[in-house]
C-alpha positions in Angstrom: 0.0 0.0 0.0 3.0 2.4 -0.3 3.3 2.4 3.4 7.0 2.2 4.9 8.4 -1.1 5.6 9.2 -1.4 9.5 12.7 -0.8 10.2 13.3 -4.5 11.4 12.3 -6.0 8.5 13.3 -3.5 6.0 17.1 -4.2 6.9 17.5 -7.3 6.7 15.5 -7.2 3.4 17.8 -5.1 1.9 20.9 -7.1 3.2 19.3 -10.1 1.5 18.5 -8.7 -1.5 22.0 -7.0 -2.3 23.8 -10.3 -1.4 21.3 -12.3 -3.5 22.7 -10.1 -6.8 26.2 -9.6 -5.4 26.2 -13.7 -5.8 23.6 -13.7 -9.1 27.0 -11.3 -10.6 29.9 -13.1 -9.5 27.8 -16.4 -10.8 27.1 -14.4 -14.1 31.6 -14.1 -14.2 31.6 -10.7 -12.9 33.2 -10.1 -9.8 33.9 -6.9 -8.1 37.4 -5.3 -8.1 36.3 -2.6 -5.5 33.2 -2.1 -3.2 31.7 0.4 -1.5 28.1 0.5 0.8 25.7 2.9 1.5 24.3 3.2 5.1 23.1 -0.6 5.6 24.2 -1.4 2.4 28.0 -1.1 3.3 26.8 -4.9 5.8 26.3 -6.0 1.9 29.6 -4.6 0.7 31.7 -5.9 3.5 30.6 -9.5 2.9 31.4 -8.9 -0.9 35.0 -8.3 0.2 35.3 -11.5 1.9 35.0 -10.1 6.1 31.6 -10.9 6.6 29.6 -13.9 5.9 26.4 -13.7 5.1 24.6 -15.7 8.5 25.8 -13.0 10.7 25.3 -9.9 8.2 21.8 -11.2 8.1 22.1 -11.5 12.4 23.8 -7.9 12.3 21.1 -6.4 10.2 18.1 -7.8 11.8 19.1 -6.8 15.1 20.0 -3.5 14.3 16.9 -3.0 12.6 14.7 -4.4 15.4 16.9 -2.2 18.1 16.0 1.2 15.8 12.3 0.3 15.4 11.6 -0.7 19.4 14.1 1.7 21.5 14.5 4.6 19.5 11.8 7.5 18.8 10.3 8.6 15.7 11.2 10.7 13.1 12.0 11.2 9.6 14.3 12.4 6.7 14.6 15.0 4.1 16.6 14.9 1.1 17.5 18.4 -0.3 18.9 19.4 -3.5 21.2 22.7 -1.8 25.1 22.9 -1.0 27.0 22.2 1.6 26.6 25.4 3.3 22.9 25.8 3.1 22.3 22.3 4.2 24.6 23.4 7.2 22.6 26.3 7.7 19.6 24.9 7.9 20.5 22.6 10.9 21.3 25.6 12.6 18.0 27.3 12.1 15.7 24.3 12.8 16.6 22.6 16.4 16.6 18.9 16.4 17.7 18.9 13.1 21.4 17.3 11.4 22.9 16.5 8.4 22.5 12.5 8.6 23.8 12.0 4.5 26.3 13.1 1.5 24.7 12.0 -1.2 26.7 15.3 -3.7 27.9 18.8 -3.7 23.8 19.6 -4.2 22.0 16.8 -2.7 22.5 16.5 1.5 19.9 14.5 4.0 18.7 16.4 6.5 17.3 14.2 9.4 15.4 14.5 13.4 12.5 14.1 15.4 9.2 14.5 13.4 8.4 17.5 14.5 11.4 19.4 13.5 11.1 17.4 10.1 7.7 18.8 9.6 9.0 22.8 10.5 12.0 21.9 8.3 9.5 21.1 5.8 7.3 24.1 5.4 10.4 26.6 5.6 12.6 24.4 2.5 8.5 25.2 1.0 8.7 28.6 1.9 12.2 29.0 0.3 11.3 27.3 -2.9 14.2 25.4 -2.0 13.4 21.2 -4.0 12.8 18.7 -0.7 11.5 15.0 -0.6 10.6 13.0 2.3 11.8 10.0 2.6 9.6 7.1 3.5 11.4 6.0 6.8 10.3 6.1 10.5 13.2 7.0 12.3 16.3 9.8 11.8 18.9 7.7 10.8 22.7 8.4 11.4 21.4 11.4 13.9 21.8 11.7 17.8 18.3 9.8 18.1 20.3 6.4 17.5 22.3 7.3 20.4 20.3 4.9 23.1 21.0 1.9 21.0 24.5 2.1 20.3 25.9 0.2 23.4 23.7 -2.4 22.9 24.6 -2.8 19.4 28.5 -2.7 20.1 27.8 -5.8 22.2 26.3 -7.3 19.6 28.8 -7.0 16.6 31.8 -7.6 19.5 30.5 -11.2 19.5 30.9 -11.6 15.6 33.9 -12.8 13.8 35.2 -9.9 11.7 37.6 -11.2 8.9 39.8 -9.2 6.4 38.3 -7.6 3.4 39.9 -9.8 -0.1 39.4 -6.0 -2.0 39.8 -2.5 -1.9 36.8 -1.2 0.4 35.9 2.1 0.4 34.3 3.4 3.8 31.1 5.5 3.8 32.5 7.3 6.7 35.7 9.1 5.0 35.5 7.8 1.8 38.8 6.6 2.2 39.8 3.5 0.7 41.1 0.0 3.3 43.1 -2.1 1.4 42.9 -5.8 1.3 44.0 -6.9 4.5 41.9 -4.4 6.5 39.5 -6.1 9.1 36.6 -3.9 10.4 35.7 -4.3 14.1 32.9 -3.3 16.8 34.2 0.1 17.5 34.3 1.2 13.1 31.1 -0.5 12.6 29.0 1.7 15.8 31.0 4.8 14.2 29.1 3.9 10.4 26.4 3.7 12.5 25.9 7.1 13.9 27.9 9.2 11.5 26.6 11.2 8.5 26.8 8.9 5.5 29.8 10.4 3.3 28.5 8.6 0.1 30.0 11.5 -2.1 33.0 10.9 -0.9 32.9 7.8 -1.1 32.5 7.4 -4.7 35.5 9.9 -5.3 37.3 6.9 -3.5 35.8 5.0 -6.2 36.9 6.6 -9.0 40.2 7.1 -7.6 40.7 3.4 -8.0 40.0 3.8 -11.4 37.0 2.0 -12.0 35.1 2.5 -15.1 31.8 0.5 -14.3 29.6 0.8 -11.5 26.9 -1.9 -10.6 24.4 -1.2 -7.9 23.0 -4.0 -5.9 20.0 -2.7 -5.4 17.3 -0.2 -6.8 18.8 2.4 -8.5 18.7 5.2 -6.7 22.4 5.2 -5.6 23.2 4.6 -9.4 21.5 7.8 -10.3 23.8 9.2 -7.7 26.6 7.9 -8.9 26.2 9.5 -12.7 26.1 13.0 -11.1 29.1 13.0 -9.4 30.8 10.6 -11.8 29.7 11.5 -15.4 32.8 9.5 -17.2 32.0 6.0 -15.5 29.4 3.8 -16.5 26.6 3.4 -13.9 24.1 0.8 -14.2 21.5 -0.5 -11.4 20.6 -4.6 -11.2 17.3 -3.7 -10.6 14.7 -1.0 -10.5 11.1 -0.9 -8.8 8.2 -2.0 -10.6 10.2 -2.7 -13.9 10.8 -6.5 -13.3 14.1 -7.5 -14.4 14.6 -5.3 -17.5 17.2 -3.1 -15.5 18.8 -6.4 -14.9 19.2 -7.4 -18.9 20.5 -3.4 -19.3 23.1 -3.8 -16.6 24.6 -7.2 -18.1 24.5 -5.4 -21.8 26.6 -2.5 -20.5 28.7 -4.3 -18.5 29.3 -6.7 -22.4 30.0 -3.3 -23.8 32.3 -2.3 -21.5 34.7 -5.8 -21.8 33.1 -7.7 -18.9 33.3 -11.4 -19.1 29.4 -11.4 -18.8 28.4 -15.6 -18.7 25.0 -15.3 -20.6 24.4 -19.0 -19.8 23.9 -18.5 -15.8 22.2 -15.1 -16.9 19.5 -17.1 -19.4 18.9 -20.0 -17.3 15.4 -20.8 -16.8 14.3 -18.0 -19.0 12.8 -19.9 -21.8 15.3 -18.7 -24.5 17.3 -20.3 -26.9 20.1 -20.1 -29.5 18.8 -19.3 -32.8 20.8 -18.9 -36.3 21.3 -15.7 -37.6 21.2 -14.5 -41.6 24.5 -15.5 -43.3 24.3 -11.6 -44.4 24.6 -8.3 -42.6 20.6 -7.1 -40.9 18.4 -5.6 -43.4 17.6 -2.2 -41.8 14.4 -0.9 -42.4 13.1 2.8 -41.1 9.8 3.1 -39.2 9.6 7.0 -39.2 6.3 8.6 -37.4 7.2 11.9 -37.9 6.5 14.4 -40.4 6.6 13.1 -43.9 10.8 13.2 -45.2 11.8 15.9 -47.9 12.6 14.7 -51.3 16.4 13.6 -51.1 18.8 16.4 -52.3 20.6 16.2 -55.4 23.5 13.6 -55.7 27.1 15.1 -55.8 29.1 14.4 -58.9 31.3 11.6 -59.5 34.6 11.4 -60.1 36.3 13.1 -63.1 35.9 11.6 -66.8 31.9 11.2 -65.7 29.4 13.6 -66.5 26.3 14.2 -65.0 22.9 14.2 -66.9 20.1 16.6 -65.1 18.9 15.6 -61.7 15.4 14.5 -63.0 16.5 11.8 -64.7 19.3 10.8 -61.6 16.0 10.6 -59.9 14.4 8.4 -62.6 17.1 6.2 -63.1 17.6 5.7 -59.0 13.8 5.2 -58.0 14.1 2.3 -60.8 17.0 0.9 -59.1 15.4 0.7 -56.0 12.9 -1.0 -57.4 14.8 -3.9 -59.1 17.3 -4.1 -56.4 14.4 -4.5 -53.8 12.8 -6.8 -56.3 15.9 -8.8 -56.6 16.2 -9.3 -52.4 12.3 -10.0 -52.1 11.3 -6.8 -50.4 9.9 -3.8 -49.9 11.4 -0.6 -51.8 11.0 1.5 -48.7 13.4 -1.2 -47.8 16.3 -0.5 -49.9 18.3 2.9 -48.8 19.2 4.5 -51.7 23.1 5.4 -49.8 23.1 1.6 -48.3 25.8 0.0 -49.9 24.9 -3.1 -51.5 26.2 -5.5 -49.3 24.9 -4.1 -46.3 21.6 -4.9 -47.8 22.5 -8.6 -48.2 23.1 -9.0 -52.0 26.0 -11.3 -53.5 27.4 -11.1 -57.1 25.2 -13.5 -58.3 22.3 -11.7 -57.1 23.5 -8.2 -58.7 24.2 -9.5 -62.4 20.3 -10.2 -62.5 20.0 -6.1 -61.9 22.8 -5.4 -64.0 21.4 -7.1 -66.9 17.6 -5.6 -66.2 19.3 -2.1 -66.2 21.5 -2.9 -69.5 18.3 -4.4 -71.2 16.1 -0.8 -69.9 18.7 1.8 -70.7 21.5 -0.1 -72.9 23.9 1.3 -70.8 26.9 -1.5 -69.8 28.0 -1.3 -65.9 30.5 -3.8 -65.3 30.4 -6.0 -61.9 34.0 -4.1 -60.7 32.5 -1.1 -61.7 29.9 -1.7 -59.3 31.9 -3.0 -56.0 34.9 -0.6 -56.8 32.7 2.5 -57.5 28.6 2.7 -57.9 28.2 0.7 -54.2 25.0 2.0 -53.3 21.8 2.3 -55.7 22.6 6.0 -55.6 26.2 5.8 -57.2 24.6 2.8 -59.9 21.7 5.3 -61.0 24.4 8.2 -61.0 26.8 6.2 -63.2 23.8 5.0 -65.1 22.5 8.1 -66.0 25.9 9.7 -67.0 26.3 6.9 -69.5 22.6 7.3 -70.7 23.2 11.1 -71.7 26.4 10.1 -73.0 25.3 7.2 -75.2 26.9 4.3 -73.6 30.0 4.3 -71.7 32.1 7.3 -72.2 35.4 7.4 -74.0 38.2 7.3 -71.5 40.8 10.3 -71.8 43.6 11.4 -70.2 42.3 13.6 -67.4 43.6 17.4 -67.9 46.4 18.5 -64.9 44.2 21.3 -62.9 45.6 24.7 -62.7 46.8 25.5 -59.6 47.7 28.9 -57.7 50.6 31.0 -58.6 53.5 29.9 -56.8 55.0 33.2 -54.3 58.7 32.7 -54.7 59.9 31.2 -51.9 63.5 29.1 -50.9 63.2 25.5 -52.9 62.6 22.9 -49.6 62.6 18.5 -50.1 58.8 17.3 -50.5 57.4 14.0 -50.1 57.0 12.0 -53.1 53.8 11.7 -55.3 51.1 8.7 -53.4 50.2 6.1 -55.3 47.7 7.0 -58.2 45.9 4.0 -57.0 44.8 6.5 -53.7 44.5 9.5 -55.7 43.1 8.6 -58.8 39.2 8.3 -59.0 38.4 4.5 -60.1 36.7 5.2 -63.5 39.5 7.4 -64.8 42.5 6.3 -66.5 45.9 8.0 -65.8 47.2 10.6 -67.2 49.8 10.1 -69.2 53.5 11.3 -68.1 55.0 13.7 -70.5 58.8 13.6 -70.0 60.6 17.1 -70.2 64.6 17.8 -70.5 65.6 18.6 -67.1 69.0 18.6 -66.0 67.8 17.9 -62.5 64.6 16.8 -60.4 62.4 19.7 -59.9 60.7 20.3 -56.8 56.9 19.3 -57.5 53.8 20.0 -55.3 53.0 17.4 -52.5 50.7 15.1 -53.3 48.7 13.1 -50.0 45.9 10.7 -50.3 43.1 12.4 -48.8 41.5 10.6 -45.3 37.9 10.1 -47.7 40.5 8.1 -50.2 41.9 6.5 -47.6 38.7 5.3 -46.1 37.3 4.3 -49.9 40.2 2.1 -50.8 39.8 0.4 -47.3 36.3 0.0 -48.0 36.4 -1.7 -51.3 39.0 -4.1 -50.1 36.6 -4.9 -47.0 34.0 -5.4 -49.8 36.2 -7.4 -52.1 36.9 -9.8 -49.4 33.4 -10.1 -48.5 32.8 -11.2 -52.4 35.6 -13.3 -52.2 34.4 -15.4 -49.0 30.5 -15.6 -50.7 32.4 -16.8 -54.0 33.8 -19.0 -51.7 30.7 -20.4 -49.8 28.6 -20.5 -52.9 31.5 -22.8 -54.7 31.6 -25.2 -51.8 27.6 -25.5 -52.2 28.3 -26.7 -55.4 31.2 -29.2 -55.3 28.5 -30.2 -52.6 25.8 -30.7 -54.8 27.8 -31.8 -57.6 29.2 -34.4 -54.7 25.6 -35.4 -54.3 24.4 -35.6 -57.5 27.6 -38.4 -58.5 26.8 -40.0 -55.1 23.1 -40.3 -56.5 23.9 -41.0 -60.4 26.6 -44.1 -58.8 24.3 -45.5 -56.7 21.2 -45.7 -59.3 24.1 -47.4 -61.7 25.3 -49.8 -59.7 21.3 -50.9 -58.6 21.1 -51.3 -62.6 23.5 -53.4 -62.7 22.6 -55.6 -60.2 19.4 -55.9 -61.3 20.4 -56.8 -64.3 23.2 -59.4 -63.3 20.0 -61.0 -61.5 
């Protein structure tokens, strides 16, 4: 019904809980390298390093909850987004009231009986200044936990208190107790009545360089932890009312950031199960639900030795290579992005020479297939190059390419340049070289530097990742069939010999 759990049972919950998914991750292959609590939650931290087990942090925390529900008095908590100073302030102004948590440099806990809670209330109204009350009964980590503190030192004295296996950083400091460290009755009373220093703690955190944070428990210290930590990755295992969704995020970031996530322990029981996946690359397809798209701009020209006809019949040409490329796959044309190369949207050589030849047989114009994986990759480039050819009756005469006037040269003293790159990164694909014309020097003269550009660069690279690709589907379809051939002589041998012995009978 919304109502706040009682404190004895609320603890221990929470205990339960954290160590449940503290086990559920190290289970899952993911371990933690550093830990770090919150309040109660540093009972669940201290048994993830290794110096508590998880009998008497369940004893501890059920105690200590029963001991602050029966002997202590009421009262209640108020987180408030201000700074250090006016959350300092304001204990000052309102008796009864102190500063019972760090959460950030904007975001303190303000804690006491309910009556000062309630005044404390209406003036952070008053002030416009943001406030939420939290839904506890008691002022934790304030001076009404004082009459239980003897009586819970007896009780932790009587518990064995080992050595933490990992760096673990205290919520009363933030500083950090490296392995080796055992807590005892006296440090555990002090995290019990001391303002919780969670800021500082995750400074202490970061410190140790950690680049992922996973909260055992509902989120809300995770959402701290991206505030004051912006750089490192913060994720909560679970999240109220959202069943175990935040659970499935977590695990993906924590893949993402190099984790050796075990999807096995994760996916047990789940129902799911390993399926095959396309032997191509996903075929994307847009489900836009906004305004209608504009009518795509005007393609840029090709390289030189191409020429361009008008944009209305770029736009012809390229709606009906959609149309027979989408054909071709067995799709939708919405399907088929008109800058999506085409092996991206799954189709193989054999596949393409059917388009090929419907566009020769439409517009007599001849493309060949390394004209279309070195240079027309994407139905945009193939109705680009088609159209150029259409305007200029077939496929243009090739001629040297005419050198390009450059700027006057300011005289300046002659310096070394780096050679000439290799036309192959320089020149565009559908132009032939120009030739060299040799001139009576007596010396070498110093000539312009010429650098593949980082878009050349990036081209070559991706026509040799796409000549491979063609290579391995070569490949794969080749081995299909030697395999059928295979069969089909298995087959032919078999009916053979049964004619044979049929006939010897």
């Amino acid at each position: 019904d919304g109502a706040p759990w009682p404190t004895g049972a609320a603890q221990p919950a929470l205990y339960a809980v954290q160590c449940a998914l503290v086990e559920l991750w190290r289970e899952a292959g993911i371990a933690p390298e550093v830990v770090a609590g919150h309040s109660v939650g540093e009972y669940a931290a201290l048994t993830a390093a290794g110096a508590l087990t998880v009998e008497d942090g369940l004893r501890i925390t059920a105690e200590r909850g029963r001991l602050m529900e029966t002997r202590t008095a009421p009262g209640g908590m108020v987180a408030v987004l201000a700074d250090r100073a006016s959350a300092l302030a304001l204990t000052e102004e309102v008796p009864g009231i102190e500063l019972a948590a760090v959460n950030g440099e904007l975001n303190h806990v303000l804690a006491g009986p309910r009556a000062a809670v309630d005044r404390l209330g209406a003036l952070l109204e008053e002030r416009g200044l943001r406030n939420r009350r939290l839904p506890v009964e008691h002022a934790f980590h304030t001076a009404l936990i004082d009459p239980v503190l003897a009586e819970f030192e007896e009780l932790v004295s009587g518990v064995a208190l080992g050595p933490v296996t990992v760096p673990f950083v205290s919520g009363l400091d933030g500083g950090t107790r490296p392995p080796g460290w055992a807590p005892d009755a006296a440090y555990l009373v002090r995290q019990t009545r001391r303002p919780v220093q969670f800021h500082a703690a995750l400074r202490g955190v970061a410190d140790r360089g950690a680049t992922v944070l996973v909260e055992m428990g509902g989120g809300g210290l995770s959402g701290l932890a991206r505030q004051a930590l912006p750089e490192v990755v913060s994720v909560p295992s679970l999240r109220g009312g959202t069943g175990l969704d935040p659970l499935w995020d977590a695990a993906a970031a924590l893949f993402r950031a190099g984790a050796p996530v075990d999807w096995h322990v994760l996916a047990e029981g789940s129902g799911g199960r390993r399926i095959p996946l396309p032997g191509y690359r996903f075929q994307h397809r847009t489900h836009w639900r906004g305004p209608a798209p504009t009518a795509a701009a005007a393609a840029e020209t090709l390289t030189e030795g191409t020429h361009m006809t008008a944009d209305v019949e770029v736009k012809e040409v390229l709606t009906h290579v959609v149309e027979v490329t989408s054909h071709a796959l067995g799709g939708r044309p919405d399907a088929v992005g008109e800058d999506t190369s085409f092996l991206d949207l799954g189709a193989d050589s054999l596949l393409m020479i059917n388009v090929l030849r419907e566009l020769e047989q439409t517009y007599h114009v001849k493309v060949a297939m390394r004209e279309l994986f070195d240079e027309a990759v994407t139905p945009r480039r193939l109705a680009e190059l088609v159209a150029s050819r259409r305007a200029g009756g077939g496929t243009p005469a090739k001629t040297p390419a005419a050198p390009t006037p450059g700027p006057t040269p300011t005289p300046a003293p002659a310096a070394p340049v780096a050679p000439a790159a290799p036309a192959a990164l320089v020149a565009p694909p559908l132009a032939e070289p120009a030739p060299v014309v040799a001139a009576p020097v007596t010396e070498p003269a110093p000539s312009a530097p010429a650098y593949a550009t980082r878009q050349e660069v990036d081209d070559l690279a991706r026509q040799i990742r796409q000549l491979s690709a063609i290579q391995l589907q070569l490949m794969e379809q080749l081995a299909e069939l030697l395999s059928c051939q295979a069969a089909a002589t298995a087959t032919a041998t078999t009916a053979t010999s049964a004619g044979q012995d049929g006939e010897g009978r």
